[in-house]
VEXSE-94428 format. One record per residue (C-alpha): x, y negated, z negated; residue in one letter; residue number from 1. Coordinates in steps of 0.1 Angstrom, whole numbers, plus 2048, in hexadecimal, padded with zeros to 3 digits. Each point is the difference from the previous one (the first is absolute). Layout:
<recs>
REC,X,Y,Z,a,NUM
...
</recs>
This chain:
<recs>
REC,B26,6DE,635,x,1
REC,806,801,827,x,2
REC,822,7EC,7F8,x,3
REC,80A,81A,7EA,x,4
REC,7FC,81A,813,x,5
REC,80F,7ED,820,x,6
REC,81E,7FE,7EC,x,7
REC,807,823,7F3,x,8
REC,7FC,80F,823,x,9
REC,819,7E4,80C,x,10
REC,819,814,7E4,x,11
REC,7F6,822,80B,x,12
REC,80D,7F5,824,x,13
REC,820,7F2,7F3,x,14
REC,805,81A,7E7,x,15
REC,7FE,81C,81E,x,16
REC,816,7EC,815,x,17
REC,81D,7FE,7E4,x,18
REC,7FF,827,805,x,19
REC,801,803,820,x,20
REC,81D,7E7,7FD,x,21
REC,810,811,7ED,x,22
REC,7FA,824,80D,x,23
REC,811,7F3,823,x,24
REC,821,7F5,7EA,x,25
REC,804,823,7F4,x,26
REC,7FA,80F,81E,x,27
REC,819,7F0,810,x,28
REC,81A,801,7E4,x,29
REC,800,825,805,x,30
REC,7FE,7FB,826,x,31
REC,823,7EF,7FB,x,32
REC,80D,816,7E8,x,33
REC,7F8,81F,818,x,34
REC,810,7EC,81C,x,35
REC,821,7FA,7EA,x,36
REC,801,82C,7F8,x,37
REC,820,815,814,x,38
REC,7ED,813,81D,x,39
REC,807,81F,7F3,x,40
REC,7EA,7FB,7DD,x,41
REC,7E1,7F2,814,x,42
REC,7E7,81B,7F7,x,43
REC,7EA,80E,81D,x,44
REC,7DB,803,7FA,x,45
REC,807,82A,802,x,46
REC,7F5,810,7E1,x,47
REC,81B,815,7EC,x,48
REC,80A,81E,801,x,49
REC,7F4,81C,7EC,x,50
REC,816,80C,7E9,x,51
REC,810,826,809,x,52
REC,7EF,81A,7EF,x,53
REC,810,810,7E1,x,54
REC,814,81F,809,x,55
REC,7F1,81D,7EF,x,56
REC,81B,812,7EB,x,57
REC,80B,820,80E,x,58
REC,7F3,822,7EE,x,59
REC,81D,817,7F4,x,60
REC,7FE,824,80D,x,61
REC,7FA,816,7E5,x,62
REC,814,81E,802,x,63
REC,7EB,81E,7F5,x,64
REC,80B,805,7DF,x,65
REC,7EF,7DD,7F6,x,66
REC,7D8,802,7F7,x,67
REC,803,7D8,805,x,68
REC,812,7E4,7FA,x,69
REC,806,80B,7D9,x,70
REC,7FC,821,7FB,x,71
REC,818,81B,809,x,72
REC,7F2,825,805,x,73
REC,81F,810,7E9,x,74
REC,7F9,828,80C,x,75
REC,805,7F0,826,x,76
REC,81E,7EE,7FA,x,77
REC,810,822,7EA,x,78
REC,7F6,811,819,x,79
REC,80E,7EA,81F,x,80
REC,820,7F8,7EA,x,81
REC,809,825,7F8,x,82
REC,7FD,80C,823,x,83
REC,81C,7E3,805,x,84
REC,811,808,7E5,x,85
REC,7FA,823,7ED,x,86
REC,800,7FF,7D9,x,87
REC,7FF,812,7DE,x,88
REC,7F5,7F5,7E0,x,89
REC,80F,818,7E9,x,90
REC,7FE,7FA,7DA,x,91
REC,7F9,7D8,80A,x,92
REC,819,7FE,817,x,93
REC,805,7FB,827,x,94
REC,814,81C,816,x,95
REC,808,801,824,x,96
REC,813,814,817,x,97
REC,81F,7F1,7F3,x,98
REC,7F6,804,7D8,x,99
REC,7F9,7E9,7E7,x,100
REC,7F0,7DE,80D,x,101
REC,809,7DB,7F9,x,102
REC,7DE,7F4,7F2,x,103
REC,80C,7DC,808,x,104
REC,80B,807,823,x,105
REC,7D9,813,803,x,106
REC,7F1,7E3,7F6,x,107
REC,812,7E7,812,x,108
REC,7F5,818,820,x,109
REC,7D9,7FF,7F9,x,110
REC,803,7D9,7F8,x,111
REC,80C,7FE,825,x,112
REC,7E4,815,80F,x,113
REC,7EA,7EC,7E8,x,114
REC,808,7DF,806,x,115
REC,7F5,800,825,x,116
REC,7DE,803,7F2,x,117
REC,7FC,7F5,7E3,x,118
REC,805,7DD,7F1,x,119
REC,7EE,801,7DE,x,120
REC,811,812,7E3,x,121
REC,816,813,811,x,122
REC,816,80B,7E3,x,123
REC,7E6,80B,7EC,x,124
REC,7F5,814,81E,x,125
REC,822,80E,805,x,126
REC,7FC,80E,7DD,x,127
REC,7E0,80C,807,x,128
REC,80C,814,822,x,129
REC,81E,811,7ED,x,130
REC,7EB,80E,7E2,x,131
REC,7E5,80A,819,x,132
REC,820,814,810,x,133
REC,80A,810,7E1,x,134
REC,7DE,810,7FD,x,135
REC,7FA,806,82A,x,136
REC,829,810,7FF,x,137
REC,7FA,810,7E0,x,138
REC,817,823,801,x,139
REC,808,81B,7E4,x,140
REC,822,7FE,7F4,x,141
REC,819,811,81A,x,142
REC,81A,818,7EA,x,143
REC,827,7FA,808,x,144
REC,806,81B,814,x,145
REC,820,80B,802,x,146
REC,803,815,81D,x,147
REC,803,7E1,816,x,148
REC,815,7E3,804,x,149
REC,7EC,7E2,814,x,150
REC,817,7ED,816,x,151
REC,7F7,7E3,816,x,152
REC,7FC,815,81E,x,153
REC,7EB,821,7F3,x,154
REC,807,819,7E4,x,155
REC,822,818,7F8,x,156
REC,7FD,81E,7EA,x,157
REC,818,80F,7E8,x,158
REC,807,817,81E,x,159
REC,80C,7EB,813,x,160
REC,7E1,801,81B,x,161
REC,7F7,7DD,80D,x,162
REC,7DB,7F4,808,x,163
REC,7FE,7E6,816,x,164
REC,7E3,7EF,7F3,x,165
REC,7F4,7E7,7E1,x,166
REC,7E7,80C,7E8,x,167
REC,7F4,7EA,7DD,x,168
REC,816,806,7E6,x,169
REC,80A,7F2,7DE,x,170
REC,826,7FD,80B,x,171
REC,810,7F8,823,x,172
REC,822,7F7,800,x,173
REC,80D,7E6,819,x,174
REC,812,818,811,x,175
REC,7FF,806,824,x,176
REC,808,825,806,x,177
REC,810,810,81D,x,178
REC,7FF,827,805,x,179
REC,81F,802,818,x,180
REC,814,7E9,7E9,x,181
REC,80E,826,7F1,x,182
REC,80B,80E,821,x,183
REC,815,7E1,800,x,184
REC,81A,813,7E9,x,185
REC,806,7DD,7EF,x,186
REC,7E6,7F5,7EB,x,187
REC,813,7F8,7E1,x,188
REC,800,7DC,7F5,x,189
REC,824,7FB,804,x,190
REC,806,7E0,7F3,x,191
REC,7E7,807,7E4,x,192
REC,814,820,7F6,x,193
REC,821,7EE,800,x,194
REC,7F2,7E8,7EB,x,195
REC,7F3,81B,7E6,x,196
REC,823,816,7FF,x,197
REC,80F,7DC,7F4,x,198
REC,7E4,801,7E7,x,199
REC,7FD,822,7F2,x,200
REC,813,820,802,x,201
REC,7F4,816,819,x,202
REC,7ED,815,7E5,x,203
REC,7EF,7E1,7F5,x,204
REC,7F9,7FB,826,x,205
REC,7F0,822,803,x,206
REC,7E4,7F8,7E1,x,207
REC,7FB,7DE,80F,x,208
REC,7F5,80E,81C,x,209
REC,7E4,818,7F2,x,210
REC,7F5,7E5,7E7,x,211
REC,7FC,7E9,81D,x,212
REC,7EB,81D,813,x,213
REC,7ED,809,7E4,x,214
REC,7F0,7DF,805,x,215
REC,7F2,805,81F,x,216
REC,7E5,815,7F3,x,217
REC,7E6,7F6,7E5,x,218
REC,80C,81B,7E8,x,219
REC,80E,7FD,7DE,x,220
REC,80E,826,800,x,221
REC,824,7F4,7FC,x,222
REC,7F3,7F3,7DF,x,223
REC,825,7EA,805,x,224
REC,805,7DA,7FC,x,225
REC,821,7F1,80E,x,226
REC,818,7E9,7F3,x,227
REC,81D,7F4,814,x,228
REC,81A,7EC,7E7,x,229
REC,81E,7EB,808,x,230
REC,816,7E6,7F5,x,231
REC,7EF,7E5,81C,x,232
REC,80E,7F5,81F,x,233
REC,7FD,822,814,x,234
REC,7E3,7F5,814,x,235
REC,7E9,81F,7F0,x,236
REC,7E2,7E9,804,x,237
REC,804,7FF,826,x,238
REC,7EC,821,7FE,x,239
REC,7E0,7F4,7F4,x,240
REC,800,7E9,820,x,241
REC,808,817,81B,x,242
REC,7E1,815,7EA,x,243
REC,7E7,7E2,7FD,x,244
REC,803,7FD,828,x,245
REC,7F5,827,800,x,246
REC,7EA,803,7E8,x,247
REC,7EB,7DD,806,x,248
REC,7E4,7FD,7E8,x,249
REC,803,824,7F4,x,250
REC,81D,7F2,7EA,x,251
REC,801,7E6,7E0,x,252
REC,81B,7EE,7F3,x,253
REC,7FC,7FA,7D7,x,254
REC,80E,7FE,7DE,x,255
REC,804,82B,7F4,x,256
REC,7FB,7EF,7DC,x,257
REC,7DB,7F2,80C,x,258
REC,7F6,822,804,x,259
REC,7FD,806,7D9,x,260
REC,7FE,7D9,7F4,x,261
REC,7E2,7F1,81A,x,262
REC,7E2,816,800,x,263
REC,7F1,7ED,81F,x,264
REC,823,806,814,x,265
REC,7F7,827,803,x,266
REC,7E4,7FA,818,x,267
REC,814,7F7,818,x,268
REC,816,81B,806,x,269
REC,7DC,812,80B,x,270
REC,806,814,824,x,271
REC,824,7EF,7FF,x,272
REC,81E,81B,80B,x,273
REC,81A,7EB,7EF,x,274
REC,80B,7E9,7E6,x,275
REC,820,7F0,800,x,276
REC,812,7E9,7E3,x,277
REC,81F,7F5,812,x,278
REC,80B,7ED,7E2,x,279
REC,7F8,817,7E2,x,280
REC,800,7F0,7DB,x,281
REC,814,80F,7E7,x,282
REC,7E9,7FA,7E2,x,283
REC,7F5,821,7EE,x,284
REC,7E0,80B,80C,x,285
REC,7E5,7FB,7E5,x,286
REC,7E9,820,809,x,287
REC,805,818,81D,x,288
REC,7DE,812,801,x,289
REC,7F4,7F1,81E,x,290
REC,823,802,812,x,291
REC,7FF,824,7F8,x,292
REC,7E0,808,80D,x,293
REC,805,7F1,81D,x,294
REC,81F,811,80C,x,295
REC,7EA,820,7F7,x,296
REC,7DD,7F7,80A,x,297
REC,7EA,81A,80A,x,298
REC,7DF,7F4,7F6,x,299
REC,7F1,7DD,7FF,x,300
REC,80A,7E7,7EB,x,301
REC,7EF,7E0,7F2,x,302
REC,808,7E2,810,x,303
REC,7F0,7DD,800,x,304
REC,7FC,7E2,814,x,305
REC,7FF,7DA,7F0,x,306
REC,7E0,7FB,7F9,x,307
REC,7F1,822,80B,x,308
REC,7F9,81F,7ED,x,309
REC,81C,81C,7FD,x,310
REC,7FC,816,818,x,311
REC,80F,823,80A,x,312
REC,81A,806,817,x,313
REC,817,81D,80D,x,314
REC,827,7EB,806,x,315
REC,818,810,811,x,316
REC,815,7E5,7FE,x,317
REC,829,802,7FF,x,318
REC,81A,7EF,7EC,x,319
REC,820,7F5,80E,x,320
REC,812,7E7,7E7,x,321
REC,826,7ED,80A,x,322
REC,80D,7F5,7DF,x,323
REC,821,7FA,7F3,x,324
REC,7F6,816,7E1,x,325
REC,7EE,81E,7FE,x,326
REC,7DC,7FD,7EE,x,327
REC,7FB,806,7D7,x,328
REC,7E2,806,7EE,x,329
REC,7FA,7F0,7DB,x,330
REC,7ED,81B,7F2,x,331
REC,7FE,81E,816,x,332
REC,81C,815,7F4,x,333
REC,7F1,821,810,x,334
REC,80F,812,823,x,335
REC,7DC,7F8,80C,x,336
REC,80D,7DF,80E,x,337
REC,826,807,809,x,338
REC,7F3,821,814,x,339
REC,7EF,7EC,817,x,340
REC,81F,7EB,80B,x,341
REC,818,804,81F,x,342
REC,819,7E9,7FC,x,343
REC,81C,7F5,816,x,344
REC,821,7EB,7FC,x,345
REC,80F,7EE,817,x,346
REC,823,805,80D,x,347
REC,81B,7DD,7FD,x,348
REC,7FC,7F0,81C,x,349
REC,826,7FA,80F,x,350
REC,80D,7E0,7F6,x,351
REC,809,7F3,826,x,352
REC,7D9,806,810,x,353
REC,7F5,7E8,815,x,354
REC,7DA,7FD,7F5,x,355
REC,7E8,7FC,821,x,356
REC,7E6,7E6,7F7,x,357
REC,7EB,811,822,x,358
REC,806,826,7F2,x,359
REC,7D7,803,7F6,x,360
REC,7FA,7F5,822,x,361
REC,814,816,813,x,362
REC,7F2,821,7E6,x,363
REC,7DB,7EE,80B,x,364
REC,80F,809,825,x,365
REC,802,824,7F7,x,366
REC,7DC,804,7EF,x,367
REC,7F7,81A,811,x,368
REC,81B,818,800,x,369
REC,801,7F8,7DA,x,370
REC,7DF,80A,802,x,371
REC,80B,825,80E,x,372
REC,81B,7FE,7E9,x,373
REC,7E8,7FE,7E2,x,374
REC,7EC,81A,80F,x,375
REC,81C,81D,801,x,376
REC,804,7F8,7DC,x,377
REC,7DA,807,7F9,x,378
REC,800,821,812,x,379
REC,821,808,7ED,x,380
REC,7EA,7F6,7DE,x,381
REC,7E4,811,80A,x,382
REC,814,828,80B,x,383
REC,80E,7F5,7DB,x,384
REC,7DB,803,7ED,x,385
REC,806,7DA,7F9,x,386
REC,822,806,7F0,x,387
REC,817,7E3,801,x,388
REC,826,807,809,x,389
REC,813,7EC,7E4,x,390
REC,820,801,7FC,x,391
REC,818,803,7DF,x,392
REC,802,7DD,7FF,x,393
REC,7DA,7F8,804,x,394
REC,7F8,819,7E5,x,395
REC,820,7EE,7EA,x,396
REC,7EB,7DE,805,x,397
REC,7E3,80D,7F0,x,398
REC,812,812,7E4,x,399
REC,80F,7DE,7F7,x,400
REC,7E4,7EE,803,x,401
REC,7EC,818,7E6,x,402
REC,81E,7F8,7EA,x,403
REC,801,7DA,802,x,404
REC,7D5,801,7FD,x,405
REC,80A,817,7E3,x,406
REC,81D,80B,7EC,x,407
REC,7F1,81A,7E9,x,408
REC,80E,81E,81A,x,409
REC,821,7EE,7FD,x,410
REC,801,803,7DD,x,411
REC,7F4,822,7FE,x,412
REC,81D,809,818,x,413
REC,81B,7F7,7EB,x,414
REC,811,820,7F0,x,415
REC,80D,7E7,7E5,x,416
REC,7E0,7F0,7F3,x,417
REC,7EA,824,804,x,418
REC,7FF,822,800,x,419
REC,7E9,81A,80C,x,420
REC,7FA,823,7F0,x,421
REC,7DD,81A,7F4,x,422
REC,80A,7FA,7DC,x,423
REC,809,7E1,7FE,x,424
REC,7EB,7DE,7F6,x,425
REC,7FC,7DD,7F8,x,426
REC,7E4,7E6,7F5,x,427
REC,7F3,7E8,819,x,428
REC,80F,7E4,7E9,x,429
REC,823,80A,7FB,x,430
REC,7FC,80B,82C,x,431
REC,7F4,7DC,805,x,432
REC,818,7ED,7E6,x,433
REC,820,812,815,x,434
REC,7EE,7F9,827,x,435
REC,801,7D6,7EB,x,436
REC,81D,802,7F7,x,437
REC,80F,80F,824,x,438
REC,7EC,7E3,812,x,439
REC,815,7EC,7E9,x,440
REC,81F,80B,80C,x,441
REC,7F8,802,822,x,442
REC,7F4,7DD,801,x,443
REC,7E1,810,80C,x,444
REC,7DB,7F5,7F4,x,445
REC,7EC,816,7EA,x,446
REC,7DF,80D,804,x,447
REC,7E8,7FE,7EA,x,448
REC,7FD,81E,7E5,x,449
REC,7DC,809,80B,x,450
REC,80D,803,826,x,451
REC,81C,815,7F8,x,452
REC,7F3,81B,7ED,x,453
REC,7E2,800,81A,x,454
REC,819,804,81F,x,455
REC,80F,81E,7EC,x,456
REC,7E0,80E,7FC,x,457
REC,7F9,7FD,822,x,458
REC,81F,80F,80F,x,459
REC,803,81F,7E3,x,460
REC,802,81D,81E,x,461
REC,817,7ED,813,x,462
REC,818,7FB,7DC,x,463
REC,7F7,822,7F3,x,464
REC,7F3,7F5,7DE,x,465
REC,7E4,7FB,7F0,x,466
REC,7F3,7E8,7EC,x,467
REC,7F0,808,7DA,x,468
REC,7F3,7F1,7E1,x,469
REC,811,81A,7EC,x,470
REC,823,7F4,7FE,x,471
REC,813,802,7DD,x,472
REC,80D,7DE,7F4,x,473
REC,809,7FE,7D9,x,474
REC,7EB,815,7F4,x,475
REC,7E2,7F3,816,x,476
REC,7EE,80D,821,x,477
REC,801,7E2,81C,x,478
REC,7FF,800,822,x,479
REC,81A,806,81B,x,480
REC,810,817,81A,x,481
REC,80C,827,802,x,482
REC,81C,806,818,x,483
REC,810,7E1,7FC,x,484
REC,816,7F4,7E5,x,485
REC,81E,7DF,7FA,x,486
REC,81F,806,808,x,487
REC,80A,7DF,7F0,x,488
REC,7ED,7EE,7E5,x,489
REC,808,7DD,7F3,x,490
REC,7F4,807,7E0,x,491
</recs>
């Protein structure tokens, strides 16, 4: 037992000194492996350093139209924003002191004030801040008045009295006025006027000048449209130009035929002075209702927006049209539509003009003594009551243009064909078998028996004769015309 245990503590001993053995190895392995380190990675006993606090992020100053972070206070911002910038909301759209407003160029100017707050959602928030500002800007509808002109620097009446300052309006031409500019003794656009007598006769001139006038003013008294026809090549378009740079947004440029054909097109000639077509079609036009009542508008008329529901709206807009033929209507064979014509023709240009290329630019030059020129021409219009000067040959455009839209007057003219007398009569058939036959030999197309014997009907006081259903035809009663007889019958 005692050798047993003699021997087990005599293991114990050896046991602990193997460790210690090999403790003293290790120890001094790492002694040497520390020794063999570069100076400069021999760790000092000094604890590490603390790690820098974390910068707190810094807080955004709020301006005071912001509740926090996220929420805007809208009436703030409307009000802040309009004090900046002063608006009307009139029948859903913006005004300023300079007129209608360019919604895209508004919101691109609240995204910027927006954007130095706000980070989250901003375009839905620009939304939101300019249908708060139709409500906050909300103003009755302002009547054209047409007492006034509005220039870029104040107001001018039809006087002549100039008011220095800017008030909102519906129309402001871009137009900077100058009172003293007619104790010049020269305010006539002279390059502009030479350019005109080689484009009209001096009459022609004259009624250009009114027309052009007549549209400084949202008024549709004239009750005139104009039509300025040439061959091509004598520059006539270069006066939509010179009048785009005066009339700015006040002014659209557009298809005359979209007028009757496009439903949707008519809203936007709304608070528009002008329309020009400076390259007119020469298809018939289909209907001229609208056309008409435009040119004549008094009272409001429907108009609708894509997607919106028709609305109504008092246009005062004006038709100019360049064309190289003057306009025709299918159907319309009534003075309704011709009546409401000024049409001009252009003279031949000479064969040995040099054509400027810079001639809009240099008319652009004279924008504002074409503006005076336009306004003498008003004030000449208006001391007429509205009454256009038209010469002979204006008034022989129209004439011929009533003929070529319709040829019954032509036929009813011909002494040869026709006669008119109280006793005499004839039966809308045999009437309407000789206006065929005439068409015929005119080369000339026929219209349609129910459309001739209406246009007769319609124009009995003007052709003295009256129309009956009482007309004796081989022994029978049919209907026809009194005061009017054949002078030729193919029969």
């Amino acid at each position: 037992m005692s050798e047993n245990t003699n021997e087990s503590l005599m293991n114990g001993e050896n046991e602990e000194q193997e460790l210690e053995r090999l403790r003293a190895e290790v120890e001094a392995e790492i002694e040497q492996d520390i020794a063999a380190m570069p100076s400069d990675e021999v760790q000092n006993d000094a604890p590490l350093p603390k790690p820098p606090p974390e910068k707190k992020k810094q807080e955004r100053e709020l301006p005071d139209w912001m509740v926090d972070k996220l929420t805007i206070n809208e009436m703030k911002f409307c009000k802040m924003f309009t004090e900046k910038h002063p608006l009307k909301c009139i029948g859903g759209r913006f005004y300023d002191y300079d007129g209608l407003v360019d919604e895209n160029a508004l919101g691109n100017e609240i995204y910027k004030m927006l954007r130095q707050a706000v980070w989250f959602g901003l375009p839905k928030k620009v939304t939101l801040i300019m249908d708060t500002l139709r409500h906050y800007c909300y103003s009755k509808p302002l009547l054209p008045d047409t007492r006034y002109i509005h220039l870029l620097n104040g107001k001018l009446d039809l006087d002549g009295n100039f008011y220095p300052r800017k008030e909102f309006c519906i129309n402001r031409l871009n137009v900077w006025y100058k009172p003293e500019i007619w104790n010049s003794g020269a305010y006539y656009p002279e390059k502009f006027l030479t350019f005109l007598l080689e484009l009209l006769t001096p009459e022609d001139v004259n009624t250009l000048q009114e027309y052009l006038g007549y549209l400084l003013i949202p008024s549709t008294k004239g009750q005139k449209m104009m039509f300025i026809i040439g061959q091509g090549g004598e520059g006539k378009s270069r006066i939509a130009i010179v009048l785009r740079e005066i009339f700015g947004d006040n002014m659209i440029t557009g298809n005359f035929q979209r007028i009757e054909s496009d439903r949707f097109f008519r809203y936007n000639l709304k608070d528009k002075l002008l329309m020009v077509d400076d390259d007119m079609q020469m298809s018939a036009l289909p209907s001229t209702g609208y056309i008409k009542n435009l040119v004549t508008a008094e009272i409001p008329i429907d108009v609708e927006a894509k997607g919106k529901q028709s609305e109504q709206a008092l246009l005062y807009t004006r038709l100019l049209c360049f064309g190289n033929g003057s306009p025709k209507a299918l159907y319309d064979k009534s003075q309704g539509f011709s009546r409401r014509m000024i049409i001009l023709t252009t003279l031949t240009p000479p064969e040995n003009r040099v054509i400027d290329p810079h001639i809009a630019d240099k008319f652009i030059a004279e924008k504002d003594k074409i503006f005076c020129w336009m306004y003498d021409g008003l004030r000449r219009l208006i001391a007429n009551n509205f009454h256009f000067t038209i010469s002979d040959k204006a008034k022989l455009n129209v004439k011929e243009t009533m003929q070529d839209s319709c040829n019954i007057p032509e036929y009813l003219a011909d002494d040869s064909r026709v006669t008119y007398g109280e006793k005499l009569c004839v039966t809308s058939s045999a009437l309407y078998d000789s206006y065929y036959k005439w068409c015929e030999d005119n080369a000339l197309t026929a219209f349609k028996r129910e459309t001739f014997i209406s246009w007769i009907r319609q124009n009995e006081d003007k052709l003295k004769v009256h129309y009956s259903t009482n007309i004796a035809s081989n022994g029978k009663n049919v209907r026809g015309f009194k005061g009017i007889s054949l002078t030729f019958s193919y029969q």
